[in-house]
C-alpha positions as CSV (number, residue, x, y, z in Angstrom):
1,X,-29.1,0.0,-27.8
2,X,-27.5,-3.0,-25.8
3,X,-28.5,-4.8,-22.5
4,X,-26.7,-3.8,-19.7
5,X,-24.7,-6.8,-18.3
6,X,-26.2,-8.2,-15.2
7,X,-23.3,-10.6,-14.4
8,X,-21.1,-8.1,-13.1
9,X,-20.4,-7.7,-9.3
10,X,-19.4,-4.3,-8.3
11,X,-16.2,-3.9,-6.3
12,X,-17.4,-2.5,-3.0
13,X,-14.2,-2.9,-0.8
14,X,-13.0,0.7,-0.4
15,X,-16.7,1.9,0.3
16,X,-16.5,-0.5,3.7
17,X,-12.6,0.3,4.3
18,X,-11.2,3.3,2.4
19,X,-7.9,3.8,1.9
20,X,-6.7,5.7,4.6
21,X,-2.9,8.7,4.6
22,X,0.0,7.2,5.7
23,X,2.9,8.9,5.7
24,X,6.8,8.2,6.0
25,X,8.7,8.9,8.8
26,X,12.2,9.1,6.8
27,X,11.0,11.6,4.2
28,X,7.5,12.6,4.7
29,X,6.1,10.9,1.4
30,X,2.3,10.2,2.4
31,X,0.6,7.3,0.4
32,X,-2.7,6.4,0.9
33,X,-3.2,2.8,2.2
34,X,-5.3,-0.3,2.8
35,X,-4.3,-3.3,4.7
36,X,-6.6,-6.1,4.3
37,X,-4.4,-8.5,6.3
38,X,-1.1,-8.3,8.0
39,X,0.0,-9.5,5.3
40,X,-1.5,-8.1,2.4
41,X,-1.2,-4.0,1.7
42,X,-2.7,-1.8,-0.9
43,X,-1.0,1.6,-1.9
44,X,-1.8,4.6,-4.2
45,X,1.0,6.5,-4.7
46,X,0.3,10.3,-5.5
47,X,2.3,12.6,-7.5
48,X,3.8,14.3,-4.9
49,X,4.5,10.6,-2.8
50,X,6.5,9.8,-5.9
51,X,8.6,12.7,-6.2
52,X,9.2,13.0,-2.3
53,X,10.4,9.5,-1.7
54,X,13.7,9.2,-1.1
55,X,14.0,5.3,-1.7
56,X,12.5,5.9,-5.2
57,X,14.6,8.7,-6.5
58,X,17.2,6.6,-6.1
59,X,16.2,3.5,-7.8
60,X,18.2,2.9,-10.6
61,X,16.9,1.5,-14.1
62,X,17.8,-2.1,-14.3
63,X,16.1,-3.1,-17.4
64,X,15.2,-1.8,-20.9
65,X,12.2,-4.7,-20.5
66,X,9.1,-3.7,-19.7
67,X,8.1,-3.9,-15.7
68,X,11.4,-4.7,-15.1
69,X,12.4,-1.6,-13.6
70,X,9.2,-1.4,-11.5
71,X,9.5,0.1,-8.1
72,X,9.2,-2.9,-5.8
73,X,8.8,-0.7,-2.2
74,X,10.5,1.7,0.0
75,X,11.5,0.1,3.1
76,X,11.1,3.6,5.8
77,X,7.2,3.5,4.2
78,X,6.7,0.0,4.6
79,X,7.7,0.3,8.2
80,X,5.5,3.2,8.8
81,X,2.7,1.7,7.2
82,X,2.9,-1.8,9.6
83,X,4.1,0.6,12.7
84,X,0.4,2.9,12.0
85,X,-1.3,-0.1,11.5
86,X,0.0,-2.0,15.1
87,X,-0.9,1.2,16.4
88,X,-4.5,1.4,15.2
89,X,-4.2,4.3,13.2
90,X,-4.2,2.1,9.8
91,X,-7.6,-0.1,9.7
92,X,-6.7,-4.1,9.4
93,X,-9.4,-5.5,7.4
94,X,-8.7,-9.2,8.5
95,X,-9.6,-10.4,11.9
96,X,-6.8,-12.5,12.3
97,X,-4.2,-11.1,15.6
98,X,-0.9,-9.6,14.9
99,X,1.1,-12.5,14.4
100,X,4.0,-13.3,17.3
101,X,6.6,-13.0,15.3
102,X,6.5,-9.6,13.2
103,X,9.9,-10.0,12.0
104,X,8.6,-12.8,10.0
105,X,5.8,-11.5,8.5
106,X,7.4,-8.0,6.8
């Protein structure tokens, strides 16, 4: 029998902040999300967020290399998920203020 390793820190993030539903405004897609700064934004996308999203069913293959056709974002979530999270309805894990200048920091 082996000996359990003791070096190993368990990830305990989304037991303090779980993801929370967000949902588009442009084609109802709902992801759910985790924003640990204004900056920095985690997303799961379900099955049924994949096949709603607009922006992704029309994303073209660009590449026969692997990752290079990765989905880099839909634009109408992206703006729901900073618009829910100015609004309080998205936790910001960060302390740090909304910054000035949002069209800056998309």
């Amino acid at each position: 029998m082996s000996t359990p390793r003791t070096d190993v820190r368990l990830d305990v993030r989304l037991e303090a902040a779980p993801m929370q539903p967000v949902g588009c405004g442009t084609c109802g897609a709902t992801v759910l999300a985790r924003k640990s700064s204004w900056d920095q934004t985690t997303l799961q996308w379900t099955a049924a967020a994949l096949a709603t999203c607009a922006e992704r069913r029309t994303t073209t293959a660009g590449s026969e290399r692997p990752n290079r056709n990765a989905f880099t974002g839909c634009s109408a979530l992206t703006a729901a998920i900073r618009a829910a999270a100015v609004a309080g309805q998205l936790d910001v894990q960060s302390d740090e203020p909304l910054p000035t200048n949002p069209e800056a920091h998309p």
